[in-house]
C-alpha positions as CSV (number, residue, x, y, z in Angstrom):
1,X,-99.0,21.5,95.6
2,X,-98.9,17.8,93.9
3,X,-103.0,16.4,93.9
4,X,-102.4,12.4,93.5
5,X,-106.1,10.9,92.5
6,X,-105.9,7.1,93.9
7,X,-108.5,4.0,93.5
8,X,-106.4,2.6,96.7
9,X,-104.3,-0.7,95.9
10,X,-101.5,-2.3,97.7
11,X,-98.9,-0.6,95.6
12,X,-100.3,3.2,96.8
13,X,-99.8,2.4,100.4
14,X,-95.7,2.0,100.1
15,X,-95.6,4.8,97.8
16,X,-96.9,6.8,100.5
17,X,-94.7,6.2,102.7
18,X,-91.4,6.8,100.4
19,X,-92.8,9.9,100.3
20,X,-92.6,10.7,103.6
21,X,-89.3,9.4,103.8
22,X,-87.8,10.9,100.7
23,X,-89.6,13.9,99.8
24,X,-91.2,17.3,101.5
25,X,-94.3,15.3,102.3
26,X,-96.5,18.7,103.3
27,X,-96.6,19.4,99.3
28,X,-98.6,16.1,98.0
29,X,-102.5,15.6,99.2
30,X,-103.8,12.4,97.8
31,X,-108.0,12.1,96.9
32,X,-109.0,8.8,97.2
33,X,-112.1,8.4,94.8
34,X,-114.2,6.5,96.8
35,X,-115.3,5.7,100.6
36,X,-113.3,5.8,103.1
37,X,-111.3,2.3,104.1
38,X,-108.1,1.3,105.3
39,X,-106.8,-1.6,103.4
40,X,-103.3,-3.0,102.4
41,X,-101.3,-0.7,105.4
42,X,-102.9,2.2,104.7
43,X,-103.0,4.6,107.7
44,X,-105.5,8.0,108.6
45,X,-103.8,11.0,107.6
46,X,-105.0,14.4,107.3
47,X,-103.3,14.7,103.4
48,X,-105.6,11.8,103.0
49,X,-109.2,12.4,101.2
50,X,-111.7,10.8,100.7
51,X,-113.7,12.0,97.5
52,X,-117.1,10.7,97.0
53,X,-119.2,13.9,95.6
54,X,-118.1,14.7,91.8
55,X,-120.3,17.0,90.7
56,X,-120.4,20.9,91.3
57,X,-118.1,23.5,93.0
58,X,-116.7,21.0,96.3
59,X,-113.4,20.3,97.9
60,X,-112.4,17.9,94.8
61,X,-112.0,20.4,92.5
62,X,-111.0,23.3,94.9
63,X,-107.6,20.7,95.1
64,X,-107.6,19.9,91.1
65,X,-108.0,23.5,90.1
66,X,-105.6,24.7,92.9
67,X,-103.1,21.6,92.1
68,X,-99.7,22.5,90.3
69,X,-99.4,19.2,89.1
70,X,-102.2,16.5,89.4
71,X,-100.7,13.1,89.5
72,X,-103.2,10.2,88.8
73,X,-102.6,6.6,89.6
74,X,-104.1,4.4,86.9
75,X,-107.0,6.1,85.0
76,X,-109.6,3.7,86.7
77,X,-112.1,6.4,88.3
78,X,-115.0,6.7,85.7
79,X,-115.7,9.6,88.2
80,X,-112.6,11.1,87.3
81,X,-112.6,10.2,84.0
82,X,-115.6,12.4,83.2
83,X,-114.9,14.8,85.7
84,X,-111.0,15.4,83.2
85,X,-113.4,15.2,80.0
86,X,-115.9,18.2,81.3
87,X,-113.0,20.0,82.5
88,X,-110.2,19.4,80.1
89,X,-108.5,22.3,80.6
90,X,-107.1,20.6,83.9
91,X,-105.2,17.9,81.5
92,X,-102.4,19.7,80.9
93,X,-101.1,19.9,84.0
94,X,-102.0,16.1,84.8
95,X,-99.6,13.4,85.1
96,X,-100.9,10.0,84.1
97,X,-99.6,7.0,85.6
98,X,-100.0,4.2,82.9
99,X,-100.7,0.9,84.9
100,X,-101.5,-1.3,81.8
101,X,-104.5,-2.3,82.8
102,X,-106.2,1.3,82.5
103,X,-105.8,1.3,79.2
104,X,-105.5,-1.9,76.9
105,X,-107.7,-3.1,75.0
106,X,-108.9,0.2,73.5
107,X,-111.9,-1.6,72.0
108,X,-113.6,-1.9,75.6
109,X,-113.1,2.0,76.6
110,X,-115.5,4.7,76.3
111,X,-115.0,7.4,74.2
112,X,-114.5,9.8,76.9
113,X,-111.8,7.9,78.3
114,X,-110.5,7.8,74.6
115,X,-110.7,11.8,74.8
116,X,-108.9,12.2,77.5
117,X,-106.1,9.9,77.2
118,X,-106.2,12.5,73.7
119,X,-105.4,15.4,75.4
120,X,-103.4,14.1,78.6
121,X,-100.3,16.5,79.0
122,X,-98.1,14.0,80.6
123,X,-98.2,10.1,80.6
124,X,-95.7,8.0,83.1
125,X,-94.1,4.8,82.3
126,X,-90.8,2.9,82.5
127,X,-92.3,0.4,79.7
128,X,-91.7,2.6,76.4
129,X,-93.7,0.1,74.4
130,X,-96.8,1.4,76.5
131,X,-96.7,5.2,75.5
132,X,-96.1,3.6,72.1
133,X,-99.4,1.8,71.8
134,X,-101.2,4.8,73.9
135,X,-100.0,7.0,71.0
136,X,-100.9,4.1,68.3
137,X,-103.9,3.6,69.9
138,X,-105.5,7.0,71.4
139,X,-103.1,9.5,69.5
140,X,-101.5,10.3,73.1
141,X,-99.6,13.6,72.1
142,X,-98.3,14.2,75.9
143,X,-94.7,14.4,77.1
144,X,-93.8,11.4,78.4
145,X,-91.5,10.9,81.8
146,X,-89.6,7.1,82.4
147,X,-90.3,6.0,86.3
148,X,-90.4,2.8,87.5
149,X,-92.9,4.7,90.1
150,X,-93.5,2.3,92.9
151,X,-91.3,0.6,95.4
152,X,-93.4,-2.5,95.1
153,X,-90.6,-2.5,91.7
154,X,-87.9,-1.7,94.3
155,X,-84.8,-4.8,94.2
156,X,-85.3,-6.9,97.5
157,X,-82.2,-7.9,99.2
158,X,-84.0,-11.3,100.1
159,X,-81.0,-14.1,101.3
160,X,-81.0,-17.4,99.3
161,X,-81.1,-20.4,101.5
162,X,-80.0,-23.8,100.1
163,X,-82.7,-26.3,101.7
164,X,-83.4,-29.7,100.3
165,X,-86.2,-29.6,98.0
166,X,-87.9,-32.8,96.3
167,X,-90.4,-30.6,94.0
168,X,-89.8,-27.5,91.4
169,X,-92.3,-24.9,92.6
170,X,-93.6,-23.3,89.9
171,X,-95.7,-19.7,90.1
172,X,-98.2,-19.4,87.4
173,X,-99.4,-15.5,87.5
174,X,-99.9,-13.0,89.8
175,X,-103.6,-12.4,90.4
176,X,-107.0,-13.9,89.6
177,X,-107.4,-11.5,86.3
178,X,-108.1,-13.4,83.1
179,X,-105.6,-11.7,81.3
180,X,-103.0,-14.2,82.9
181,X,-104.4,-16.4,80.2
182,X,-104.0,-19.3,83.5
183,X,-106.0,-22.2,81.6
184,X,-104.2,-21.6,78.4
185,X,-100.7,-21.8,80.6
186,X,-102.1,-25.4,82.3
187,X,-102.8,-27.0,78.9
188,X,-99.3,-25.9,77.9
189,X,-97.9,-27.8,81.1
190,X,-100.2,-30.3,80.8
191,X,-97.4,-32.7,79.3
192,X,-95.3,-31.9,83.3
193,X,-98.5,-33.4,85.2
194,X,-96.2,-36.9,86.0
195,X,-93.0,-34.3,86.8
196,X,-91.9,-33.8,90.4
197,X,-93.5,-30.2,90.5
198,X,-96.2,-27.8,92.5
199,X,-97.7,-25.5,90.4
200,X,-98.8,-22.2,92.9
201,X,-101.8,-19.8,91.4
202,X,-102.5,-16.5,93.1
203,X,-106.2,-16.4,93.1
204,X,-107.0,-13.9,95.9
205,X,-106.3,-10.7,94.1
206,X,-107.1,-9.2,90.8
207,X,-110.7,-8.8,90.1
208,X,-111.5,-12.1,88.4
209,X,-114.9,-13.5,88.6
210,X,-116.2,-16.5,90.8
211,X,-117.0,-18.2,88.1
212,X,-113.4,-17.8,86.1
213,X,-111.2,-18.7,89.7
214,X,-113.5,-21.8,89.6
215,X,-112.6,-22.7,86.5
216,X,-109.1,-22.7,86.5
217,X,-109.3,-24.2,89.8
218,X,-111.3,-27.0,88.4
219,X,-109.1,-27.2,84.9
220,X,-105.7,-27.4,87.3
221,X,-107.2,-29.6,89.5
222,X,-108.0,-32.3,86.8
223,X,-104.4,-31.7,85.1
224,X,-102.1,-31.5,88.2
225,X,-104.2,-33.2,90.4
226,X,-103.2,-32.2,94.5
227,X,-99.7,-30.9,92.8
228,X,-102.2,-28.0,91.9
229,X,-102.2,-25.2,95.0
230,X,-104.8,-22.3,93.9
231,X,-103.7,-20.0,96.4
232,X,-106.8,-18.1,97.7
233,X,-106.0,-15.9,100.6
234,X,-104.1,-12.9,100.5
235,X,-100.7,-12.6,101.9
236,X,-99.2,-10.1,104.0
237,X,-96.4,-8.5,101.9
238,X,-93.8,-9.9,103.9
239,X,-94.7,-13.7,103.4
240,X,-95.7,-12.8,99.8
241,X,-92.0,-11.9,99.4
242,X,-90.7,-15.3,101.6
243,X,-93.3,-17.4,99.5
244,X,-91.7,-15.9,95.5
245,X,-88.1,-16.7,97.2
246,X,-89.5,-20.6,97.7
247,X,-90.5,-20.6,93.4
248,X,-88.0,-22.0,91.0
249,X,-89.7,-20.7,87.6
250,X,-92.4,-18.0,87.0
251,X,-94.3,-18.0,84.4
252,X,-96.7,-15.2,83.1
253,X,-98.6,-15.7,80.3
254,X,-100.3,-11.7,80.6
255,X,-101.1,-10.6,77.1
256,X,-100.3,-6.7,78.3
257,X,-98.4,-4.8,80.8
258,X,-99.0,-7.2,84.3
259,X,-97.3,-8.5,87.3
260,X,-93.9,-6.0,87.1
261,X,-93.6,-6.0,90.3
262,X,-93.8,-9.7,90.4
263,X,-91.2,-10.3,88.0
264,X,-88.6,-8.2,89.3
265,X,-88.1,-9.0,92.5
266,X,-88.1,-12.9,90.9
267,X,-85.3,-11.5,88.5
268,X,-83.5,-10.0,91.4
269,X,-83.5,-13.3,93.2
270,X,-82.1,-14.6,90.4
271,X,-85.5,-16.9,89.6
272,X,-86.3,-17.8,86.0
273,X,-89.1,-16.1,84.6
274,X,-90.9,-17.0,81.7
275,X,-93.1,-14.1,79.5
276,X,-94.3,-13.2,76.2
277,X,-92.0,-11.8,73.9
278,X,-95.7,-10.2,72.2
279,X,-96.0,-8.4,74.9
280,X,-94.4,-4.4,75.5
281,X,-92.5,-6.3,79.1
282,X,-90.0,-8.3,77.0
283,X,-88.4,-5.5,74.6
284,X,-88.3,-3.6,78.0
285,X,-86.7,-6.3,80.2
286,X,-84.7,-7.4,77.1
287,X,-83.2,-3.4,76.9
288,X,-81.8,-3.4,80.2
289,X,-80.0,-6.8,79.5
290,X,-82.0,-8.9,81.9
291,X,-82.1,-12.8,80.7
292,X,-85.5,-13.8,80.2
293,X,-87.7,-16.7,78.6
294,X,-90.4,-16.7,75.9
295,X,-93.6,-18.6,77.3
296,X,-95.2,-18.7,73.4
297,X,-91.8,-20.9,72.1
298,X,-91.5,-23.4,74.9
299,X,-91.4,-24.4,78.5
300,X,-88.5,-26.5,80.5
301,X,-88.0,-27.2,83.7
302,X,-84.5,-26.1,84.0
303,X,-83.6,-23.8,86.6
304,X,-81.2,-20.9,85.8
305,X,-77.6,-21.4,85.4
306,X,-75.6,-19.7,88.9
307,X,-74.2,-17.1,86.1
308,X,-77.5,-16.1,83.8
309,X,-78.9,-15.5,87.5
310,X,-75.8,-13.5,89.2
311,X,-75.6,-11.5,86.1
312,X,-79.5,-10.5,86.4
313,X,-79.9,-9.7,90.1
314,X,-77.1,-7.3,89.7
315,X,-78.7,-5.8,86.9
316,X,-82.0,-5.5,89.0
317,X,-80.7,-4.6,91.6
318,X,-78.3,-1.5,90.1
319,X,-81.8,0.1,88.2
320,X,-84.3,-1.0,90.5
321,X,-82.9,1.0,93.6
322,X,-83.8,3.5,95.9
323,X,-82.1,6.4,94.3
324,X,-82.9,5.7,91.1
325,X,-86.2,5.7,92.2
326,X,-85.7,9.1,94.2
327,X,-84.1,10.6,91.3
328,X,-86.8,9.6,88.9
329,X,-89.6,10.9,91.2
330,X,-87.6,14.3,91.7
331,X,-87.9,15.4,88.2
332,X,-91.4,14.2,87.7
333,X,-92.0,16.6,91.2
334,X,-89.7,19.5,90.3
């Protein structure tokens, strides 16, 4: 039996369902640690729980103690969190998916969280540089197992249209978090403002305050003027993936592990995408021979050349597949 504890996002909801389609489904159970909702597909099914009581002898850790392997999506739960540090005995059989966020910044995380990430039997990541700073930062000792995990990484075969465009549409992050570093990205730009160019800024997603979306709405605004979109309501996966096929350059000025997803279906439409290169994404993209640009040297407006951008959508598209997925997921399930 494989226990998967979830805070739900949109990329659990497509995981799911490879599951089902790839997999002996009857074997995983996944605890949601909260309330019950339905959100980003998800849909009622009895391997679906809802875990809201913590604390004593209860169905959440009948499943955790019963579990042969105990998968968990992004250490986010403080629930869980202390739950793994009174009962660390349950950590070596636990599988840590490392989603960035969880787990930068060390200086912000409690001590427990500290402990457990300690003694955590088994960390997953396709980004190496990140099980090299957990072990930097925490003294991670577990085995580590490479997995791109989620289809939301999957290669999209999206067809490229040749339509007359008079602007360069240009995506600045993925989400409303500070960490996309948006305001220092607009003063960087802020040289473009008289350019034939849209600049689009995901705003509905990501946990950033009120008062931070207002702010870089309000420092775009007075840069780019109405070539400025904040974009504020959420998309529906399908025109998400229409809207990143529209974008000429990406840029993502994250200062950690962010937006993967993002940037690889761009990459596998052959888009130019600008990152970090102090960040653990570019040594990562960089290894598998993908062409990428370094937001902290300089910014053009050049589009990429037909052969930078064949040469990286078939490199996408051969790693980011299907049954390299199903292949990776099969020895982290064996």
């Amino acid at each position: 039996m494989i226990v998967h504890c979830i805070v739900l996002d949109k990329f659990i909801p497509p995981f799911i369902d490879f599951l089902k389609r790839n997999f002996d489904y009857k074997d995983h159970y996944f605890l949601f640690l909260h309330q019950e909702s339905y959100e980003y597909g998800l849909q009622p099914d009895k391997q679906n729980i809802w875990i809201t009581d913590f604390n004593g002898e209860n169905e959440f850790t009948s499943f955790l103690k019963e579990a042969d392997k105990i998968i968990i999506h992004g250490l986010w739960s403080e629930y869980l969190i202390d739950f793994l540090y009174r009962n660390a005995y349950l950590l070596k059989k636990s599988y840590w998916v490392m989603w960035g966020g969880d787990f930068y910044f060390p200086e912000n995380q409690s001590d427990k969280k500290k402990k457990v990430i300690r003694k955590m039997g088994n960390l997953i990541t396709d980004v190496v540089g990140d099980y090299e700073l957990a072990k930097q930062w925490y003294r991670a000792k577990g085995k580590v197992y490479r997995s791109f995990m989620y289809p939301s990484n999957l290669y999209k075969d999206v067809p490229q249209k040749d339509a007359i465009k008079h602007t360069t549409n240009i995506l600045l992050g993925n989400s409303s978090n500070p960490t996309n570093n948006h305001i220092d990205a607009l003063e960087k730009l802020k040289d473009l403002k008289d350019e034939n160019i849209k600049i689009f800024v995901p705003l509905s997603y990501g946990g950033g305050s009120e008062e931070y979306i207002s702010e870089v709405i309000k420092t775009g605004q007075a840069i780019f003027k109405d070539k400025f979109i904040p974009l504020l309501e959420y998309m529906p996966y399908e025109d998400y993936i229409l809207f990143l096929n529209s974008i000429d350059i990406a840029i993502f000025n994250v200062n950690r592990q962010q937006a993967m997803g993002n940037i690889i279906t761009l990459l596998g439409m052959g888009k130019k995408v600008y990152i970090r290169n102090d960040t653990t994404m570019w040594n990562y993209f960089d290894e598998l021979g993908v062409k990428i640009f370094n937001f902290n040297e300089d910014f053009n407006l050049n589009v990429m050349d037909n052969e930078s951008a064949k040469s990286n959508k078939d490199k996408i598209k051969n790693y980011f597949s299907e049954k390299n997925l199903r292949e990776q997921l099969s020895t982290l399930f064996s």
